[in-house]
Each structure stands twice: as C-alpha cells, then as structure tokens.
C-alpha positions as CSV (number, residue, x, y, z in Angstrom):
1,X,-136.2,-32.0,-180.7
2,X,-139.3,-29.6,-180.1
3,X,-137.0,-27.6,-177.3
4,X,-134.3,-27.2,-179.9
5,X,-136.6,-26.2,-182.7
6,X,-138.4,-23.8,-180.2
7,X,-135.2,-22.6,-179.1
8,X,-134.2,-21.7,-183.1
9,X,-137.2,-20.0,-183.9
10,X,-136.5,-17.9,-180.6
11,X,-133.4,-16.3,-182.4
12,X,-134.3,-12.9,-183.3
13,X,-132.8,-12.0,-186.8
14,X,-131.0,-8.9,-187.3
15,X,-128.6,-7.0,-190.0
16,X,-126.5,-4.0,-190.7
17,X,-127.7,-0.4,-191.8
18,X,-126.3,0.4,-195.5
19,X,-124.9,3.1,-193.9
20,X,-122.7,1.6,-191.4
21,X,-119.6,2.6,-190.9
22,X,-117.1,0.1,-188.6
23,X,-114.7,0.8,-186.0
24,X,-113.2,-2.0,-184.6
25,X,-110.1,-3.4,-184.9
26,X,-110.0,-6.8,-185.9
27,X,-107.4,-9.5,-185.8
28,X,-108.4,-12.8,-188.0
29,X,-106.6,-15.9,-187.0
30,X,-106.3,-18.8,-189.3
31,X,-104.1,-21.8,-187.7
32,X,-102.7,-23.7,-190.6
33,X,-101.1,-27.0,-190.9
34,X,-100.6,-28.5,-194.4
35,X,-103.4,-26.3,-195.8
36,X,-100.5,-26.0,-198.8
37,X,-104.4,-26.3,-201.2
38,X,-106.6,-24.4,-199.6
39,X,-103.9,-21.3,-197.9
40,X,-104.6,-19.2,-201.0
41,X,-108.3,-19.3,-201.5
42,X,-109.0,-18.6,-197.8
43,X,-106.6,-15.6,-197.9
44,X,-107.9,-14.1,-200.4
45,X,-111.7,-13.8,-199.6
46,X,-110.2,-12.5,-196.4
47,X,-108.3,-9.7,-198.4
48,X,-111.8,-8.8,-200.4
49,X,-113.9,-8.1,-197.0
50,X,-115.7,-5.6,-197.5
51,X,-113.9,-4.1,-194.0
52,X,-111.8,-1.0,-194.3
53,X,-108.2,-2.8,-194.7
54,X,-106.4,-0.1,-191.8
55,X,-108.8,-1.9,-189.5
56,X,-108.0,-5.2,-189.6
57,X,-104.9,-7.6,-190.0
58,X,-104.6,-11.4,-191.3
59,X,-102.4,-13.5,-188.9
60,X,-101.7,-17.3,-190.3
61,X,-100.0,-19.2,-187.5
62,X,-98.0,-22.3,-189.7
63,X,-98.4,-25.5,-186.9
64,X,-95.1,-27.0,-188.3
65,X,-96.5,-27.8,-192.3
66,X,-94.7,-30.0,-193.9
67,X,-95.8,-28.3,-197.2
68,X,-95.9,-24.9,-198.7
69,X,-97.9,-23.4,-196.4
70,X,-96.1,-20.8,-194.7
71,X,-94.6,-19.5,-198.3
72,X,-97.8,-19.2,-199.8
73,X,-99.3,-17.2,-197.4
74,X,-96.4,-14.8,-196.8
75,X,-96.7,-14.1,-200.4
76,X,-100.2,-13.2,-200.2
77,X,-99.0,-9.2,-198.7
78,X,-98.2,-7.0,-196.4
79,X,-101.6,-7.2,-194.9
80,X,-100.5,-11.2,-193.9
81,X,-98.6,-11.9,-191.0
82,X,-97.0,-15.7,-190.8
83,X,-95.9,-17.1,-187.5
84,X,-94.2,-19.7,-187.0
85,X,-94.9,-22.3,-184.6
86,X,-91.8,-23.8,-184.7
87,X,-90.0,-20.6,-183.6
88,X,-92.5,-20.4,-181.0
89,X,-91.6,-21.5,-177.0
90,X,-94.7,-23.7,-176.0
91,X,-95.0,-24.2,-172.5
92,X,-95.8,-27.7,-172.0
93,X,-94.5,-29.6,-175.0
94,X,-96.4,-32.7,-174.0
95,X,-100.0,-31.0,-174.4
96,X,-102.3,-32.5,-177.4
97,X,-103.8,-29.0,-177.4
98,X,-102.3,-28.2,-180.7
99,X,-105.0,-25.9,-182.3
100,X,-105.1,-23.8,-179.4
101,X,-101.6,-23.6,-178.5
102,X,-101.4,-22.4,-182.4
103,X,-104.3,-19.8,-181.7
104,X,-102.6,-18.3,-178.6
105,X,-99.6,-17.4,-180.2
106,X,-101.2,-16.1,-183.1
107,X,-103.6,-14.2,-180.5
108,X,-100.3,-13.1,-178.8
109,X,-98.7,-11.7,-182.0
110,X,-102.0,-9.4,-183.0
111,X,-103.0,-6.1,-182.0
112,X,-107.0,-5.8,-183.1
113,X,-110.2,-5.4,-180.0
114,X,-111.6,-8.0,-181.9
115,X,-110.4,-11.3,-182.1
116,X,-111.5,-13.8,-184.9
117,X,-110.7,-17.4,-185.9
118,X,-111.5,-19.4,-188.8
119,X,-109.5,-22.5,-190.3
120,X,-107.2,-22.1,-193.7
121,X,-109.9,-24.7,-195.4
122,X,-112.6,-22.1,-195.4
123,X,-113.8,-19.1,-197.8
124,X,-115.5,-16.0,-196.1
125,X,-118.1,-14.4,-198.0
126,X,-117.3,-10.4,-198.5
127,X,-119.6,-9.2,-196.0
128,X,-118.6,-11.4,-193.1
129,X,-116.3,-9.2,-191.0
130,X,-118.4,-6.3,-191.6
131,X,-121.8,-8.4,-190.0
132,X,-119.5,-9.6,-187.2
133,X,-118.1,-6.0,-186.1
134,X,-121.9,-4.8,-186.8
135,X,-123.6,-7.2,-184.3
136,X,-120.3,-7.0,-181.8
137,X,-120.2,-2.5,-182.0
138,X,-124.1,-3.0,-181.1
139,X,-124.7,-5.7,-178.7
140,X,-120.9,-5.4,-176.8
141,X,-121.0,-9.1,-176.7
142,X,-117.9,-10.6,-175.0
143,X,-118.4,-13.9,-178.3
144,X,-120.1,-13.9,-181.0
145,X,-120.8,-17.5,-182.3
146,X,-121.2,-18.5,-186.0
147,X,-122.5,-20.5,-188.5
148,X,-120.7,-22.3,-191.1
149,X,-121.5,-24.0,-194.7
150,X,-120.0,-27.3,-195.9
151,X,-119.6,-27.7,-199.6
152,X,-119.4,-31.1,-201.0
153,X,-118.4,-33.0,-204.5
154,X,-121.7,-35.0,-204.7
155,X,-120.3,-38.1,-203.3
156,X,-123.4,-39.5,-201.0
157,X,-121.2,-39.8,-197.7
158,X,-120.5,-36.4,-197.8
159,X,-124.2,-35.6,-198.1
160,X,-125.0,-37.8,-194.8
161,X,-121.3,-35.8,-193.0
162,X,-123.5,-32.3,-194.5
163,X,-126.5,-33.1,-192.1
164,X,-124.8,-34.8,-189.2
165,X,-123.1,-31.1,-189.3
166,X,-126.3,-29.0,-189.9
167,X,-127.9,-31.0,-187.1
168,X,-125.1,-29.7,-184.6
169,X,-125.4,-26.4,-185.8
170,X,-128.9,-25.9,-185.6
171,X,-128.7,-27.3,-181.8
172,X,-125.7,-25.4,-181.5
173,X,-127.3,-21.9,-182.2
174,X,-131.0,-23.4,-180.3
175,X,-129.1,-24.3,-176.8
176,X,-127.7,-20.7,-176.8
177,X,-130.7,-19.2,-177.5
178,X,-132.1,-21.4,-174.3
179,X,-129.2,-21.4,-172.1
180,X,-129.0,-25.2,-172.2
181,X,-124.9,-25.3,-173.8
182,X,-121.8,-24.1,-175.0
183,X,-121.0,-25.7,-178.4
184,X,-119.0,-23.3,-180.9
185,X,-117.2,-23.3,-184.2
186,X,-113.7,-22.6,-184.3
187,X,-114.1,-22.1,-187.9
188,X,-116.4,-19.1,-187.6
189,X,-115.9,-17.7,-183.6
190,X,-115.2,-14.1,-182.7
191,X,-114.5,-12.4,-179.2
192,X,-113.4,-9.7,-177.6
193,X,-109.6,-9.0,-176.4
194,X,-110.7,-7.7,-172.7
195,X,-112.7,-11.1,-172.4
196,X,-110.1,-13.6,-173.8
197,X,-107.5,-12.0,-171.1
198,X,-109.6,-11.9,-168.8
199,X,-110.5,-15.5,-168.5
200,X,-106.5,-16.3,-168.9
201,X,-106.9,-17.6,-172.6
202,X,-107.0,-21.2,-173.4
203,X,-105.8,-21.9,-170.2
204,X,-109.0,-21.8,-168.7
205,X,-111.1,-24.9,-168.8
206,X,-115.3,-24.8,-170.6
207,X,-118.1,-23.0,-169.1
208,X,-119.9,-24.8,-166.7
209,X,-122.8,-22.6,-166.4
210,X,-124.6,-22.5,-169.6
211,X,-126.7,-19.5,-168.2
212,X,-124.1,-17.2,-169.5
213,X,-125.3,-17.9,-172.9
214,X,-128.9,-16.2,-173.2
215,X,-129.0,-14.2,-176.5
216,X,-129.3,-15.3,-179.7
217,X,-129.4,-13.7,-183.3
218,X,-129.7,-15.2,-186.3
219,X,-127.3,-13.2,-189.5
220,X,-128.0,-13.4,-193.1
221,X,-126.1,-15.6,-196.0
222,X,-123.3,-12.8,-195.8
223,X,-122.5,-13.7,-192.3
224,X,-121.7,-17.5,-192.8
225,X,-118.4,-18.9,-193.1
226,X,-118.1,-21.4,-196.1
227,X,-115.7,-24.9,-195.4
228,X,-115.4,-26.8,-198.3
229,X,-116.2,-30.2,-198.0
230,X,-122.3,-29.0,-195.6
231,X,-125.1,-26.6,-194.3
232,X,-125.7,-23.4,-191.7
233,X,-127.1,-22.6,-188.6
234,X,-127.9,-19.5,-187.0
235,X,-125.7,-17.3,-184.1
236,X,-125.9,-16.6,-180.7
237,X,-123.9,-14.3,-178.6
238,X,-122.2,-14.7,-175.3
239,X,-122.4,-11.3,-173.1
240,X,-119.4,-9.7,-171.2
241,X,-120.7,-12.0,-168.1
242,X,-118.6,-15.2,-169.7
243,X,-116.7,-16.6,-167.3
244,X,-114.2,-18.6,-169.7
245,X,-113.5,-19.7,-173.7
246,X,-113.5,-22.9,-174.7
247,X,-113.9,-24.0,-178.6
C-alpha cells in the first residue's frame, strides 16, 4: 500500500494554457449494446466538448441491441456515425471478444490521429477531449490512460462497488507511475492511430513489460469521465515505445 501511495503522489499534475488551441483529429468510439437509457445522455455531453466540432467525429458501434439503440443515436446528427455490427464480417465468429471486436470496427470506420473510447453509460464533462488532445499534442504519448467517476443512488452496496473501483484506480494510475502494471479503463482510454496499427490492433495480446509504462500525470475534474452508477484516480501515459494495446 505504501509503494502504491508513493507511486500516486509521484504523478506530476499538469493542465492546459487558456490559450490553447487543438489540432488533432479525434475519433470517439462508444460500443453500445442495449444502452437504449443511457445513448442519449452520453451523446450529447460528447456533442458539447468544448473541442472544435471539424476536428473530431462520434462513432457508436450498435453490438446487435435488441433495443432502440441504434435509432437513437443516428438521430442525434450528422456529427454521429452508427455502425452496425450486424452488417459487420467478424473473423472468428466463435471469439467472446465482443467489446473489442465492436471497437475495431468502429476503429476501422474512423478517420481521426487520435483514437478515443468510452462506453454509452458514461457522461464526459465539456473539457475532456480538449485535456486529452492537450496532454497527447505535448507529451506525443502513444496512450493516454484515464480516470473515471462512478455516480451512485445512495443504496449502501453501491457505496462499497464506489471504493472497490476507486481502489483500482488509484493503483491503476500508481503502477504506471512505477512501472509495476498495465491496468486501463476502457471507459476513459485514448491512443494514437500509428500505435494502434502498429501493434496489429486487438489482435495483439497485453504488455508483458510493464517498463513501457513510466510517466504519469495527474488531470484536473474536467479531465474525468463520469459512469453513472463511484470515484477517480489520476492518469498515466504510455510513450511511443508500447509494444501492444490491451484494455
């Protein structure tokens, strides 16, 4: 417990200048399955980033809903782009890999530098692309690994789920800080393009060397991805050395 704290109070923090101006394309991926309640909500706080809306695109890849889903979001605007899974040709048809199979052909259907995923139950606060492209335009990391807050209704089970999950993501964002793991959040994960080709995609099994992961930074509230239904943690970085991606 004192390695991980040491390692979290290692994490340098860091923001953006007022007078930033981005320029990265970004492609956000949200894979979607019966998220009918929560398609919406998530889309919109997307459509409000304060990110200049020629620079990034919204691709929600349906994994065969068996609710409204897919409607929902394709009425949400021309910034929105739905695919399909079940229009899509999946290699092996006997993998349990769904989430990533869902994310590569979202992946494969966008254009942006910057890739980032998040899940359709989530809510990004208006700043959150802009702190992602800030800290991936200055550090060139290959990943960028974030935090993410659970809501809850009060119900004391939820309360106990809210620390079990701010546990893992203060270790989370202390092991890459000290080299010792490679834990990350689908729900709030960015890369680069170059490095997700470059390591063949999904295809490619976990890191085995944790040294890869050596720099850490911790973000401000804006940064932190909000999944209704617990707490944050900080963010570390993987440099352009990464030798796979793995969530």
């Amino acid at each position: 417990m004192f390695i991980y704290r040491s390692g979290w109070e290692r994490q340098p923090t860091s923001d953006i200048d007022p007078k930033y101006q981005p320029a990265t394309r970004i492609s956000v991926i949200v894979p979607a399955r019966n998220e009918a309640a929560n398609i919406e909500a998530c889309i919109r706080s997307l459509l409000d980033q304060n990110y200049p809306a020629a620079l990034f695109e919204i691709v929600v890849v349906d994994d065969h809903s068996e609710d409204q889903t897919a409607v929902l979001a394709a009425a949400m605007g021309k910034q929105v782009r739905v695919v399909s899974m079940a229009n899509v040709s999946v290699a092996n048809q006997n993998s349990l890999a769904y989430k990533k199979q869902a994310l590569s052909a979202g992946i494969a259907r966008s254009s942006g530098e910057l890739i980032i995923t998040t899940d359709a139950d989530c809510i990004a606060p208006s700043d959150w692309l802009r702190h992602i492209a800030a800290s991936y335009e200055r550090t060139k990391a290959a990943m960028i690994i974030g935090p993410v807050n659970l809501t809850n209704s009060g119900r004391l089970v939820e309360y106990f789920q809210s620390l079990d999950f701010t546990t893992m993501q203060g270790i989370t964002g202390a092991a890459h800080r000290l080299a010792l793991g490679g834990m990350a959040n689908g729900a709030n994960l960015a890369f680069s393009r170059a490095a997700f080709d470059d390591v063949g995609g999904y295809k490619s099994p976990a890191p085995q060397n944790a040294k890869a992961l050596s720099q850490g930074h911790s973000l401000p509230e804006s940064y932190r991805m909000h999944r209704s239904h617990s707490s944050s943690a900080g963010l570390a970085e993987l440099p352009a050395a990464a030798n796979s991606m793995g969530i």
